[in-house]
DSSP file (Angstrom, degrees, kcal/mol; ACC not computed):
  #  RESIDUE AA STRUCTURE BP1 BP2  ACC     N-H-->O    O-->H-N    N-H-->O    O-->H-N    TCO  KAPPA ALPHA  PHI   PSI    X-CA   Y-CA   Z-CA
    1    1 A X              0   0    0      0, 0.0     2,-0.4     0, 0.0     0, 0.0   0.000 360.0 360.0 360.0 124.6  133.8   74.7  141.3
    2    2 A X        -     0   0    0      1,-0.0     2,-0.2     0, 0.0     0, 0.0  -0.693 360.0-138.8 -72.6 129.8  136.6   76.7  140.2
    3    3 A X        -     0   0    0     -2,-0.4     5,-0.0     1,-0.1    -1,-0.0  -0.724  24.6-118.0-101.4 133.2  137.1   78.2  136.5
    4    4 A X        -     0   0    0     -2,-0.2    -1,-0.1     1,-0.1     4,-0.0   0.044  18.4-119.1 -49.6 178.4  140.3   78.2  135.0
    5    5 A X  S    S+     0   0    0      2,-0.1     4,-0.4     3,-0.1    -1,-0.1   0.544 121.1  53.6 -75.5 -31.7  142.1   81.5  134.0
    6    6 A X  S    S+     0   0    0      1,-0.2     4,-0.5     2,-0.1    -1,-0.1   0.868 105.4  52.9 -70.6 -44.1  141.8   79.9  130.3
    7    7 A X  S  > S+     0   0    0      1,-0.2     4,-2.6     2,-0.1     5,-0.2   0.628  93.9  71.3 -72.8  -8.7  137.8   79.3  130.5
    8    8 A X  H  >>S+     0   0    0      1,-0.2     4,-2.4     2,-0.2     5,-0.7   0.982  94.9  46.7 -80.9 -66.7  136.8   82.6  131.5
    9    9 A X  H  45S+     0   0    0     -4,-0.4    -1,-0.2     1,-0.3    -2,-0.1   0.659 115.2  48.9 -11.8 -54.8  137.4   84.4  128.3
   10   10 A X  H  >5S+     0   0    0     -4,-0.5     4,-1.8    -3,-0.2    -1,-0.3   0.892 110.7  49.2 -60.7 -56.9  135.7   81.8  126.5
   11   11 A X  H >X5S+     0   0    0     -4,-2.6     4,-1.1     1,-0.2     3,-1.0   0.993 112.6  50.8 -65.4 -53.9  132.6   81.8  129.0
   12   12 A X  H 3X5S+     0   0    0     -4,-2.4     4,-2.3     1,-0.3    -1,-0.2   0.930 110.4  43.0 -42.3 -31.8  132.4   85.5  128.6
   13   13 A X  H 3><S+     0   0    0     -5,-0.7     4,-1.1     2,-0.2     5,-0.3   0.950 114.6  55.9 -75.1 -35.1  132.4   85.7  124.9
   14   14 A X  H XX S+     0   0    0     -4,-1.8     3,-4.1    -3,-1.0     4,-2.7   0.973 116.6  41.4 -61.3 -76.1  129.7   82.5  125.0
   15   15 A X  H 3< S+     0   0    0     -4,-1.1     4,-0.4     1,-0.3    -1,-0.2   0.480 107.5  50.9 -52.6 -15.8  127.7   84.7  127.2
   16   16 A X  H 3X S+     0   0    0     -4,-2.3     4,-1.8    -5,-0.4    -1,-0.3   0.561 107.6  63.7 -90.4  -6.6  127.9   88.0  125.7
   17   17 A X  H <X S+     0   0    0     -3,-4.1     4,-2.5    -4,-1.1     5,-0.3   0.803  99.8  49.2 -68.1 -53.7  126.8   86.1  122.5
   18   18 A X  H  X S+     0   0    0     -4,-2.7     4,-1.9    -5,-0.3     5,-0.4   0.953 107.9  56.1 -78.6 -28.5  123.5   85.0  123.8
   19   19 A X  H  > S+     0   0    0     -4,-0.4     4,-2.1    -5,-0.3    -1,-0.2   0.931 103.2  48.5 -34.7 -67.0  122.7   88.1  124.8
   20   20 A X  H  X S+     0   0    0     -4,-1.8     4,-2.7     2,-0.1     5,-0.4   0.800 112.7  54.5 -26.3 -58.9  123.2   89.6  121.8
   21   21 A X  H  < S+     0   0    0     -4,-2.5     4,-0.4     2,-0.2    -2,-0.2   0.927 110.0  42.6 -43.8 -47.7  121.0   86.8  120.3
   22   22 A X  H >X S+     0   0    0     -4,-1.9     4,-3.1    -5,-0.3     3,-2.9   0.974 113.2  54.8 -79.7 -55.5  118.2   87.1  122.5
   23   23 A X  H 3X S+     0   0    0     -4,-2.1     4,-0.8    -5,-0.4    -2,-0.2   0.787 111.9  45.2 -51.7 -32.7  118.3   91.2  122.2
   24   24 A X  H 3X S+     0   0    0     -4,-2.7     4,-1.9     2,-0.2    -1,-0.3   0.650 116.2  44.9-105.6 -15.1  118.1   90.9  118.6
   25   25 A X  H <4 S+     0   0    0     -3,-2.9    -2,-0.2    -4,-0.4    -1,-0.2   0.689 106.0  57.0-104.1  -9.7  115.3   88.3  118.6
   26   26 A X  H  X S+     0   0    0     -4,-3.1     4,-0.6     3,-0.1    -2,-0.2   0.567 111.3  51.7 -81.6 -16.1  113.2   90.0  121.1
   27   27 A X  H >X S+     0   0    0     -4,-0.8     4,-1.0    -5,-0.4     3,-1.0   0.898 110.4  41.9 -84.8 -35.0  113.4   93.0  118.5
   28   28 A X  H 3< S+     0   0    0     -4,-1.9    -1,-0.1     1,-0.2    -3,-0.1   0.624  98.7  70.4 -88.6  17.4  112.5   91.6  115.8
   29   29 A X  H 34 S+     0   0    0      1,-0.2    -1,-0.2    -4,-0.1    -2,-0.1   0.927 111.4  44.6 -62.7 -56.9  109.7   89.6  117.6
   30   30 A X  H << S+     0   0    0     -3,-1.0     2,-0.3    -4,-0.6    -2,-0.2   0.599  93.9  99.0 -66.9 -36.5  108.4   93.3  117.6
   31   31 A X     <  -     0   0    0     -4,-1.0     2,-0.5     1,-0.0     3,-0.1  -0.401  41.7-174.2 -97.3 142.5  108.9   94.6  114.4
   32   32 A X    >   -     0   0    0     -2,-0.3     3,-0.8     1,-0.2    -3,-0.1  -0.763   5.4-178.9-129.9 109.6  107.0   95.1  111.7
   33   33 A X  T 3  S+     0   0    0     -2,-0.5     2,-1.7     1,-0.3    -1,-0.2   0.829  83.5  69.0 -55.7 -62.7  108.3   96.4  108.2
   34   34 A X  T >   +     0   0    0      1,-0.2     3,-2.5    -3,-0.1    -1,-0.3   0.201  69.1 150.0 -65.7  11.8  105.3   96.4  106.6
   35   35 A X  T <   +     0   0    0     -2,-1.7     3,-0.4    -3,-0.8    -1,-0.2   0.394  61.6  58.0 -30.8 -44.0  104.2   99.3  108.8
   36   36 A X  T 3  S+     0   0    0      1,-0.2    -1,-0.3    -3,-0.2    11,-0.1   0.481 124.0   1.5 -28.6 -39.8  102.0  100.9  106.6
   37   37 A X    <   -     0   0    0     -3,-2.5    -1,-0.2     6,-0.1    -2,-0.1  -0.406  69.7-134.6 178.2  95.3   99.5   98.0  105.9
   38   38 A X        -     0   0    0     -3,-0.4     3,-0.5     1,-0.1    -6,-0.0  -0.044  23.4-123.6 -17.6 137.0   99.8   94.8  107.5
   39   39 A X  S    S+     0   0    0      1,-0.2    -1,-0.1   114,-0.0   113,-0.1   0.541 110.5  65.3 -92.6  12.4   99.3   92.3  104.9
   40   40 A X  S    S+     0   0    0      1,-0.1     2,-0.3   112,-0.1    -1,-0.2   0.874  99.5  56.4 -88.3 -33.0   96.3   90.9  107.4
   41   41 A X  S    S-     0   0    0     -3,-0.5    -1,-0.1   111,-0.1     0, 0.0  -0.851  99.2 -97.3-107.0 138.7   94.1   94.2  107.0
   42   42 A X        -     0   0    0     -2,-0.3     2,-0.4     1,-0.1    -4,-0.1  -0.066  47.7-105.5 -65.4-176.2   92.8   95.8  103.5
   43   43 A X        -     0   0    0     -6,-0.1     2,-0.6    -4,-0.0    95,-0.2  -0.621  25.3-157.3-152.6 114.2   95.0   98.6  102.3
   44   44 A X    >   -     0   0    0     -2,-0.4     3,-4.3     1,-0.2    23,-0.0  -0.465   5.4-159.9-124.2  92.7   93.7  102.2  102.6
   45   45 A X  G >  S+     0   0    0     -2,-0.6     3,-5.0     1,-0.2    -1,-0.2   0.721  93.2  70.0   3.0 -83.9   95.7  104.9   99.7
   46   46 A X  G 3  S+     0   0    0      1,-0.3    -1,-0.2    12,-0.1    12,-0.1   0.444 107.9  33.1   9.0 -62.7   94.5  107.7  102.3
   47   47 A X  G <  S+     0   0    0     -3,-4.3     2,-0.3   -11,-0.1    -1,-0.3  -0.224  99.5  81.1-122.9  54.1   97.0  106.4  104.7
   48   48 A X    <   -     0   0    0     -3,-5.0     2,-0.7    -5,-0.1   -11,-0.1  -0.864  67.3-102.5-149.5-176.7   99.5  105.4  103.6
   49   49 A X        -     0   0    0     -2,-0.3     2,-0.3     1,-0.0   -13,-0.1  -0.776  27.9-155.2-106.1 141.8  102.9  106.0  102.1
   50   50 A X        -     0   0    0     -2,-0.7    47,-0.2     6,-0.2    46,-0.1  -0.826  27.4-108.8 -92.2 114.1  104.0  106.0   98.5
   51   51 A X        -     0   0    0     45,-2.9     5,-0.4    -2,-0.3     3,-0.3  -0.318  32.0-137.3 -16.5 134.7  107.4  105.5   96.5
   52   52 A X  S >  S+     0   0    0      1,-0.2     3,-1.1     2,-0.1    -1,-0.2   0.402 103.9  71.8 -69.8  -5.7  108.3  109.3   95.1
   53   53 A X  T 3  S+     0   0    0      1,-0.2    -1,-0.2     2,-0.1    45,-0.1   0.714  90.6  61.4 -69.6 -29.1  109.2  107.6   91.7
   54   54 A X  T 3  S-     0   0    0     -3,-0.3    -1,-0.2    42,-0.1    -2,-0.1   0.407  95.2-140.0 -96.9   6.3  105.2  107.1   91.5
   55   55 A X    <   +     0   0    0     -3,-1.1     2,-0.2     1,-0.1    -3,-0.1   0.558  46.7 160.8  73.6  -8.8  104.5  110.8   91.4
   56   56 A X        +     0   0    0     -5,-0.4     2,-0.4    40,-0.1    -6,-0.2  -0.379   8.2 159.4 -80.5 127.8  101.1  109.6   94.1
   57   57 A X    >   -     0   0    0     -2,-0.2     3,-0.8     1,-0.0     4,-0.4  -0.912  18.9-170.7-134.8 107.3   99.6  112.6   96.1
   58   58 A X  T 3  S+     0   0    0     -2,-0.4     3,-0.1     1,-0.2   -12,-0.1   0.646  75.7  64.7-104.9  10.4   96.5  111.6   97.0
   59   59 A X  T 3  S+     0   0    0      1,-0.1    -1,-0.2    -3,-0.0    -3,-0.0   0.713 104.2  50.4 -83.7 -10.2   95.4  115.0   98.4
   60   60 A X  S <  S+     0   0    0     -3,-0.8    -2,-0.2     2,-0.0    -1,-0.1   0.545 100.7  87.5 -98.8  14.1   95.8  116.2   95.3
   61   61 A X  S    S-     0   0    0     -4,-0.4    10,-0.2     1,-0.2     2,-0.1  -0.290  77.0-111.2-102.1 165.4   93.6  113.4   93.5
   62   62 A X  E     -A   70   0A   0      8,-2.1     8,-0.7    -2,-0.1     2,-0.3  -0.318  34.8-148.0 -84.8-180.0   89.8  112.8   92.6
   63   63 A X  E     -A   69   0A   0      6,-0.2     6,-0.2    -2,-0.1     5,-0.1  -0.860  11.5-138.2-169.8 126.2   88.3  109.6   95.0
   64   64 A X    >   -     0   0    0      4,-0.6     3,-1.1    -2,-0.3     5,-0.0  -0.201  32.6-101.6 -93.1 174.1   85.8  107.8   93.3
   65   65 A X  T 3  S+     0   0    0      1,-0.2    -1,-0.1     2,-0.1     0, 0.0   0.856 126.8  56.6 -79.0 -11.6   82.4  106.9   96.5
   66   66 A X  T 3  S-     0   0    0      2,-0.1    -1,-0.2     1,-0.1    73,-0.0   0.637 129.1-101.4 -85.9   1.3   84.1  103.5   96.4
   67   67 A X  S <  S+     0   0    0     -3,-1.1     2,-0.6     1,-0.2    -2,-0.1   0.262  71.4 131.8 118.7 -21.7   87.5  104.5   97.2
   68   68 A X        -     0   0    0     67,-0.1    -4,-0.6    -5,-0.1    -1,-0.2  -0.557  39.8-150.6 -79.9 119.9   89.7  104.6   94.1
   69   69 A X  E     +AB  63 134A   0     65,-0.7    65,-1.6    -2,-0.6     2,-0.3  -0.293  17.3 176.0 -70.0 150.4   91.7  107.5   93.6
   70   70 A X  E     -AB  62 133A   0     -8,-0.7    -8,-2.1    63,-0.2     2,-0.7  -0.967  18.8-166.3-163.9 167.9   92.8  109.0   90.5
   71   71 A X  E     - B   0 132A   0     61,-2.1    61,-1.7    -2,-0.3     2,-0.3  -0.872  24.5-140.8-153.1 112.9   94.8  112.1   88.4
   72   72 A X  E     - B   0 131A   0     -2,-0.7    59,-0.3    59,-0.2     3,-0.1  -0.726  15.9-172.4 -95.4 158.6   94.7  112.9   85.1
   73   73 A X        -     0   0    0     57,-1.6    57,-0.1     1,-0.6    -1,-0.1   0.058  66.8  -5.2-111.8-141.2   96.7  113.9   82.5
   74   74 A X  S    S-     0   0    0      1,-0.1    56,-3.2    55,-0.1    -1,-0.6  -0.171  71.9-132.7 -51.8 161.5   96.3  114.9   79.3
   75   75 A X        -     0   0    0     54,-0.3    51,-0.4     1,-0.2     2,-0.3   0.810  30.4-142.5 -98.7 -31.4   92.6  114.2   78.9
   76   76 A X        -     0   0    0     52,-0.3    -1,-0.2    53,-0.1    52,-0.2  -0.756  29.4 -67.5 107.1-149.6   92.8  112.3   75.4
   77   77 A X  S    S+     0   0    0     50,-0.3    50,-0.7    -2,-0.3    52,-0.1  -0.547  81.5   3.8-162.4 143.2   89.8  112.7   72.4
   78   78 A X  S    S+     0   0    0     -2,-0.2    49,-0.0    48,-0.2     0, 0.0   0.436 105.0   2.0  45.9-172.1   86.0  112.0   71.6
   79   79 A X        -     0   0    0      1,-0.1    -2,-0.1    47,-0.1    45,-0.1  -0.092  63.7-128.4 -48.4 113.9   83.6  110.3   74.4
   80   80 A X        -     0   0    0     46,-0.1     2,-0.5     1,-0.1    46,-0.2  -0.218  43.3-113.0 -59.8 148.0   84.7  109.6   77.6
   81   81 A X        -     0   0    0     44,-2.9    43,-3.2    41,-0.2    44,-0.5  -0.778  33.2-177.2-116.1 148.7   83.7  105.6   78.2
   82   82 A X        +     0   0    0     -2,-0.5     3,-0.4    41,-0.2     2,-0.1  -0.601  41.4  26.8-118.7 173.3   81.5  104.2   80.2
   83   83 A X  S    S-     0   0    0     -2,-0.2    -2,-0.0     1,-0.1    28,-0.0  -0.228  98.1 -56.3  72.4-154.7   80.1  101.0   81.3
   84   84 A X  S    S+     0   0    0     28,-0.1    28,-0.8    -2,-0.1    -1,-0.1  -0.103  89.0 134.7-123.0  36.1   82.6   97.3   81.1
   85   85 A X        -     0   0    0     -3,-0.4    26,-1.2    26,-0.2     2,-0.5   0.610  56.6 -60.0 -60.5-139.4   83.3   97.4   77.8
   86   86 A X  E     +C  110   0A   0     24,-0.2     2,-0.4    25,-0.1    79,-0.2  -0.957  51.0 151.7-104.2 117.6   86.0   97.0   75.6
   87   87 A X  E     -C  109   0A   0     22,-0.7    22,-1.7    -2,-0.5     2,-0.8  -0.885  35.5-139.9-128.8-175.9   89.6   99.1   75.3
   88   88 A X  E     +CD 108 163A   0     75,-3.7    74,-2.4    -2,-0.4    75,-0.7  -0.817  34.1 172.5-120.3 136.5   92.7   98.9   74.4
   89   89 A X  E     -CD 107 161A   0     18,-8.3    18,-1.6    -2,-0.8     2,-0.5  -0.733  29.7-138.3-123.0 168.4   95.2  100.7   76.9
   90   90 A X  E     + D   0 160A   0     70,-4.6    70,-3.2    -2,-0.4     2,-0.2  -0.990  44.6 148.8-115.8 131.2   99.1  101.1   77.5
   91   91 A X  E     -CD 104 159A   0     13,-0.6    13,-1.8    -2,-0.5     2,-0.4  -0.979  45.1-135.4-150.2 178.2  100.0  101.0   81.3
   92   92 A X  E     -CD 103 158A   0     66,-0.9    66,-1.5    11,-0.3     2,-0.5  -0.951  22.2-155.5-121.6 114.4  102.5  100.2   84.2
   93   93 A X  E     +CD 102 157A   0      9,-2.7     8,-2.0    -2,-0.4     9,-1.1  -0.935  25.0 177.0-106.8 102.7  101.0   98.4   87.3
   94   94 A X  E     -CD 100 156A   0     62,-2.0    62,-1.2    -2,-0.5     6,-0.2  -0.868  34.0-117.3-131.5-177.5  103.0   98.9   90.6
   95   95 A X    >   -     0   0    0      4,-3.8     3,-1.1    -2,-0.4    60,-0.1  -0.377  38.5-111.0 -63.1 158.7  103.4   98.4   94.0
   96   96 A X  T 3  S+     0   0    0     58,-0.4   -45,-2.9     1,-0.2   -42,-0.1   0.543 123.9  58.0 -19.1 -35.4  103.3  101.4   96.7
   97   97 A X  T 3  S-     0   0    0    -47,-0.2    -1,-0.2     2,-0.1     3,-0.1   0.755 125.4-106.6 -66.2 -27.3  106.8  100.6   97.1
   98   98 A X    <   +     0   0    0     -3,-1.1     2,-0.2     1,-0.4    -2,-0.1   0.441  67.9 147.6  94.5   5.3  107.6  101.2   93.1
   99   99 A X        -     0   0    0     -4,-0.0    -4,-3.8     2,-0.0    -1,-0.4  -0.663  54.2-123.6 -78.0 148.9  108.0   97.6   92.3
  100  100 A X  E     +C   94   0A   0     -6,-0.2    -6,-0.2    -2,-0.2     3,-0.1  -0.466  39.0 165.6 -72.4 138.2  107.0   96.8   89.0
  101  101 A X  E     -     0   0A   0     -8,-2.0     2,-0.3     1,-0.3    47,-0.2   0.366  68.2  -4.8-129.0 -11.5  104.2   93.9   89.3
  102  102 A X  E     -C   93   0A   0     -9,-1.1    -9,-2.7    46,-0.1    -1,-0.3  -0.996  59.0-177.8-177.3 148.7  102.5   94.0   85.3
  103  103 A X  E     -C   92   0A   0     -2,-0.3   -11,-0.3   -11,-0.2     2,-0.2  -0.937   6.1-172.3-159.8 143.8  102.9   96.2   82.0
  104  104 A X  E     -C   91   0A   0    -13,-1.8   -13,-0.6    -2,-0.3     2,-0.4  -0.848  16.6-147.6-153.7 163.9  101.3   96.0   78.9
  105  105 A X  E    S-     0   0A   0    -15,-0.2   -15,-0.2    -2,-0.2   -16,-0.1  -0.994  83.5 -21.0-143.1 101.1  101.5   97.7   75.3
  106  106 A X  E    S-     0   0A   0     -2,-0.4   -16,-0.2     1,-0.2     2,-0.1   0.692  84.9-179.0  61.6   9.0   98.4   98.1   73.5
  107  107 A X  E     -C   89   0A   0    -18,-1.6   -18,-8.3   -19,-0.2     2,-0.3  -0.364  27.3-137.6 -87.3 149.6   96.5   95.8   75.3
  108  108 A X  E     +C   88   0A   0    -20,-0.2     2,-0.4    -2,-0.1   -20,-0.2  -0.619  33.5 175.5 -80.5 134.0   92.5   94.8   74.6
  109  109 A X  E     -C   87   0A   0    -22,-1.7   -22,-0.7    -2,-0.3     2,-0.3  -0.890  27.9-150.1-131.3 161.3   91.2   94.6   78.0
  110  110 A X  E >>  -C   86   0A   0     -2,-0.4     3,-3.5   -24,-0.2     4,-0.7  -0.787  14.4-150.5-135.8 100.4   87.3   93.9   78.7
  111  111 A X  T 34 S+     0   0    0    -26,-1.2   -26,-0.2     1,-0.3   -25,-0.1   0.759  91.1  74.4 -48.9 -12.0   86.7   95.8   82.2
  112  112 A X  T 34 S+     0   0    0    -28,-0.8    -1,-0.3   -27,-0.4     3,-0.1   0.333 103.8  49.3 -88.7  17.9   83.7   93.3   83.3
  113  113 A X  T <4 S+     0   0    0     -3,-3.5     2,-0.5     1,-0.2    -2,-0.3   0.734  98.1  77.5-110.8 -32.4   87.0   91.0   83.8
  114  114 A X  S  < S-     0   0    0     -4,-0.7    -1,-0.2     1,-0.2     5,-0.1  -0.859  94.7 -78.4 -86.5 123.8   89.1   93.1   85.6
  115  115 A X     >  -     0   0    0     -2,-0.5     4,-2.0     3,-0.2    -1,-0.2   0.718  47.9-105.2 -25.5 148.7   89.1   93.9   89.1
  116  116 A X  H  > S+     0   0    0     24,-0.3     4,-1.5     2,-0.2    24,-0.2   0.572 114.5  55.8 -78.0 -22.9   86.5   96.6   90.5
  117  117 A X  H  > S+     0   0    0     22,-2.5     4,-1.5     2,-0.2     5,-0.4   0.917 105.3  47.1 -50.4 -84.2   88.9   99.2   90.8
  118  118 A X  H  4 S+     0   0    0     21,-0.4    -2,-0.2     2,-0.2    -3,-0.2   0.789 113.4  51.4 -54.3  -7.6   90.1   99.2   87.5
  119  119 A X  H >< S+     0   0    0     -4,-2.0     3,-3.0     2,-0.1     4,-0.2   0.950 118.1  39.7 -50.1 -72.2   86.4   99.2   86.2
  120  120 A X  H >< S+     0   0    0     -4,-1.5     3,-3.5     1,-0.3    -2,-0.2   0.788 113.1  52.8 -80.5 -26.7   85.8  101.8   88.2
  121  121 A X  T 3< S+     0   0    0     -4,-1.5    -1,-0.3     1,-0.3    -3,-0.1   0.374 112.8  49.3 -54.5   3.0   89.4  103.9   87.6
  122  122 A X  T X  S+     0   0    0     -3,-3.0     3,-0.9    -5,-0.4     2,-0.4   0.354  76.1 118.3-130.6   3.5   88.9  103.7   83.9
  123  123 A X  T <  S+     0   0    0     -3,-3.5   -41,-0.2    -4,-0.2   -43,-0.1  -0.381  82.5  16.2 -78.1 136.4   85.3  105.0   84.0
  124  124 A X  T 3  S+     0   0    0    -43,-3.2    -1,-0.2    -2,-0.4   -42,-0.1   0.658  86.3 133.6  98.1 -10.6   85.5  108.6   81.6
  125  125 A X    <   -     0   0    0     -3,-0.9   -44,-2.9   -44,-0.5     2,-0.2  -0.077  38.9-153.0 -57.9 166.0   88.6  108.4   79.9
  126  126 A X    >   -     0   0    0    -51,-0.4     3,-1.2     1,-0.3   -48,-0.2  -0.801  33.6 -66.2-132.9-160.8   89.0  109.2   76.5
  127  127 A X  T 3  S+     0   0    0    -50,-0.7   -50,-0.3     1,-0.2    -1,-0.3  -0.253 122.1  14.4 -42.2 167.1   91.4  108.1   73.6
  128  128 A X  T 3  S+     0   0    0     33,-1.5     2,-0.3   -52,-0.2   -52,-0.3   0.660  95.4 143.0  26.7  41.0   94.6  109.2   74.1
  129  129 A X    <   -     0   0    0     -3,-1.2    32,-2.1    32,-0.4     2,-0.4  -0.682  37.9-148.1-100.9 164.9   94.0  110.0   77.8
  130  130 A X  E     - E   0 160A   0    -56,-3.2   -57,-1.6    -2,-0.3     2,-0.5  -0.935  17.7-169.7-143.0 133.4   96.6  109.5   80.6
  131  131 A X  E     -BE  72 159A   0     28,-2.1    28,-3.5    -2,-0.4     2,-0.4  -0.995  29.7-154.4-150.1 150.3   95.7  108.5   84.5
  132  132 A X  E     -B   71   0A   0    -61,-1.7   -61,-2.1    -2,-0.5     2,-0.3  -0.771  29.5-179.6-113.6 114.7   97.1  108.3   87.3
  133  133 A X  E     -B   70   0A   0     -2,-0.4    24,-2.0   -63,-0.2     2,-0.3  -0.987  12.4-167.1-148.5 141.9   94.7  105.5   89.5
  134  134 A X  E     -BF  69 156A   0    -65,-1.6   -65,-0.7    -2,-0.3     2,-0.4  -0.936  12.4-166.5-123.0 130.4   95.5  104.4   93.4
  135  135 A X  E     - F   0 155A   0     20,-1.4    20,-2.3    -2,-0.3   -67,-0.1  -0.995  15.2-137.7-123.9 131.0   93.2  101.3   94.0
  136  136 A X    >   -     0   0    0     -2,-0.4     3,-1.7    18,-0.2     4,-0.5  -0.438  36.7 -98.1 -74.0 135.5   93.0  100.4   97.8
  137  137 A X  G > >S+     0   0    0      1,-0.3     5,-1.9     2,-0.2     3,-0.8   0.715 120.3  62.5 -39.7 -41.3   93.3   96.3   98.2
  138  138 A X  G 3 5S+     0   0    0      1,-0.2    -1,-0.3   -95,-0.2   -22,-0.2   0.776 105.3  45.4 -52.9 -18.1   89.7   95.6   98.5
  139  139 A X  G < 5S+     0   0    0     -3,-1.7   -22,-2.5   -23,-0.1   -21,-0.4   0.372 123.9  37.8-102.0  -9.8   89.0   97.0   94.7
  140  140 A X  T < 5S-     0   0    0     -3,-0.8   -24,-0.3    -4,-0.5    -3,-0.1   0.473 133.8 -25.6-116.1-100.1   92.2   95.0   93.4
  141  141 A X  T > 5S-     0   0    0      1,-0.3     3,-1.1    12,-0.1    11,-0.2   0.249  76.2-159.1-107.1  16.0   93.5   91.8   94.3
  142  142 A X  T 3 < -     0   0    0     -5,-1.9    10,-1.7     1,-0.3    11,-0.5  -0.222  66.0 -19.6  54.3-137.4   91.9   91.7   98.1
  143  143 A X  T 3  S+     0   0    0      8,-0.3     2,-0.3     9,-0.1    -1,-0.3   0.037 109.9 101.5 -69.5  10.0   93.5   89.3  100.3
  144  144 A X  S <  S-     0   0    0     -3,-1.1     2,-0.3     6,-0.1     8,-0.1  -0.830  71.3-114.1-117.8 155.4   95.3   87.0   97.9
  145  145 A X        +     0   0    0     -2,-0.3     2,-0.3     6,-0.1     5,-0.2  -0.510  36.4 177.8 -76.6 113.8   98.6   86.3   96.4
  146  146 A X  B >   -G  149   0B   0      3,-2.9     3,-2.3     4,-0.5     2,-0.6  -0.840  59.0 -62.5-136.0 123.1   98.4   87.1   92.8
  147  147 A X  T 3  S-     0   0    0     -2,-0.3    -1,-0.1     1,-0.2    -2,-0.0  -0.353 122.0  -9.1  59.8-120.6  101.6   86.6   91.0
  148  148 A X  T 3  S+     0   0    0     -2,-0.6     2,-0.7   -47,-0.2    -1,-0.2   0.652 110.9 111.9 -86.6 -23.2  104.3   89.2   92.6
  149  149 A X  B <   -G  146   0B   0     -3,-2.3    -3,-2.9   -48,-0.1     3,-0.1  -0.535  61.3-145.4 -73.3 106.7  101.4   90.9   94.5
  150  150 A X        -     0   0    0     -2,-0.7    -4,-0.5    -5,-0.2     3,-0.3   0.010  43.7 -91.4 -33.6 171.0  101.4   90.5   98.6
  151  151 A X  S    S+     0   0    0     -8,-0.2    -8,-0.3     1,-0.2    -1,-0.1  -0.298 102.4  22.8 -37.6 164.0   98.2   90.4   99.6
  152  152 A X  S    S+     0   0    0    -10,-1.7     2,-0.5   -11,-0.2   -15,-0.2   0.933  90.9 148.4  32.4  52.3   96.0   93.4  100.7
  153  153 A X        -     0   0    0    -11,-0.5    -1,-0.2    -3,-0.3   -12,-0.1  -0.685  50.2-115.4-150.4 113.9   98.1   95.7   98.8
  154  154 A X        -     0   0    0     -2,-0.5     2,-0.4     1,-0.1   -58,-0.4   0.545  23.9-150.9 -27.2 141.8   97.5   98.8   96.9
  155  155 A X  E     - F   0 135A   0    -20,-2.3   -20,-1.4   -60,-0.1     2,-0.4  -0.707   5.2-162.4-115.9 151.7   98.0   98.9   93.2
  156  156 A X  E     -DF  94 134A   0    -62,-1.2   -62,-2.0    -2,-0.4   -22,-0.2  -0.946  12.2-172.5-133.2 128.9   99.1  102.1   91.3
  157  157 A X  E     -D   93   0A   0    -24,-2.0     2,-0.4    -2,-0.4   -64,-0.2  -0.787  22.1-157.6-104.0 103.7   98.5  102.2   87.6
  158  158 A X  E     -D   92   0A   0    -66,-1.5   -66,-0.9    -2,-0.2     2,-0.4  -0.610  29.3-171.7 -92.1 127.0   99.6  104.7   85.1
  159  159 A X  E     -DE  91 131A   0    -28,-3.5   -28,-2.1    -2,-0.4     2,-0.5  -0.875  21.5-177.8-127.4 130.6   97.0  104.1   82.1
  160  160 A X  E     -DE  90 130A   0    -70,-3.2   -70,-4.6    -2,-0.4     2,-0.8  -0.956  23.7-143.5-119.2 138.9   97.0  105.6   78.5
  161  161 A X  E     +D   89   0A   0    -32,-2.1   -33,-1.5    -2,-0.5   -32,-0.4  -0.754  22.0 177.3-105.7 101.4   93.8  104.4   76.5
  162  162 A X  E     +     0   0A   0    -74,-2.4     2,-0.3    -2,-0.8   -34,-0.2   0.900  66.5  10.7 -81.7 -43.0   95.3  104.0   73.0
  163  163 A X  E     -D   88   0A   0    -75,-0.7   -75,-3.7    -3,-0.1     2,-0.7  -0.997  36.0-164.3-152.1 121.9   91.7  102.7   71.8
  164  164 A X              0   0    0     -2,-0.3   -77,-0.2   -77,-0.2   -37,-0.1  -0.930 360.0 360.0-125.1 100.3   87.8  102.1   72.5
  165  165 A X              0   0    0     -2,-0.7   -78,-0.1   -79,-0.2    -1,-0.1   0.273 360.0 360.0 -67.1 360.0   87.6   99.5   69.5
């Protein structure tokens, strides 16, 4: 069967379309944005890469034997606290990326309710003390969707302890 002089044009353009098509869905078959931590495997600081808006170097940081990292700033007033008590903090919760996920003003927090990184990122502070804390996804929200938060994915929190009421 013979093709017009009209069809050809058409069949070429058809066919350099699906070409395209496939080439661009055989890359992105391949790719994975999240390169850094799959959202399937827990989330390790160590290796991974940071927004520069978050200030995070975690060769220059303390690393608590469970994994949470941390930097202080000014060092704050009276007895650093221990145990899962009560304080009252300011902070900024984000992503790795620099997304915003949670912020607070004064808030009473009781550390045997919140996640085992931030127990353990808040152990030693004092009043008016400032930290820097990288918590690897197992010590924060694990594998689950909470709110804005992917799964398996490191949390950054910059924390001032306004109060140990």
């Amino acid at each position: 069967m013979r093709m017009s002089l009209n069809s050809r044009p058409a069949y070429r353009v058809a066919a350099r379309s699906l070409a395209a098509l496939l080439a661009v869905v055989s890359l992105t078959s391949c790719l994975n944005l999240n390169v850094d931590n799959p959202n399937s495997q827990p989330s390790d600081p160590a290796h991974e890469s940071f927004d520069a808006s978050l200030h995070v170097d975690i060769s220059t940081m303390k690393r608590t034997p469970s994994g949470v990292y941390y930097k202080d700033g000014p060092l704050g007033d009276g007895e650093p606290f221990t145990g899962l008590g009560t304080l009252t903090i300011t902070f900024v919760g984000f992503l790795k990326t620099g997304a915003l996920f949670q912020q607070g003003s004064d808030v009473q927090i009781t550390l045997g309710n919140e996640t085992v990184g931030l127990q353990e990122g808040l152990q030693g502070m004092r009043v008016g003390g400032e930290r820097l804390i990288v918590i690897p996804s197992a010590l924060g929200f694990g594998n689950t969707v909470t709110g804005t938060v992917p799964p398996n994915s490191t949390l950054v929190y910059d924390i001032v302890v306004t109060s140990v009421p």
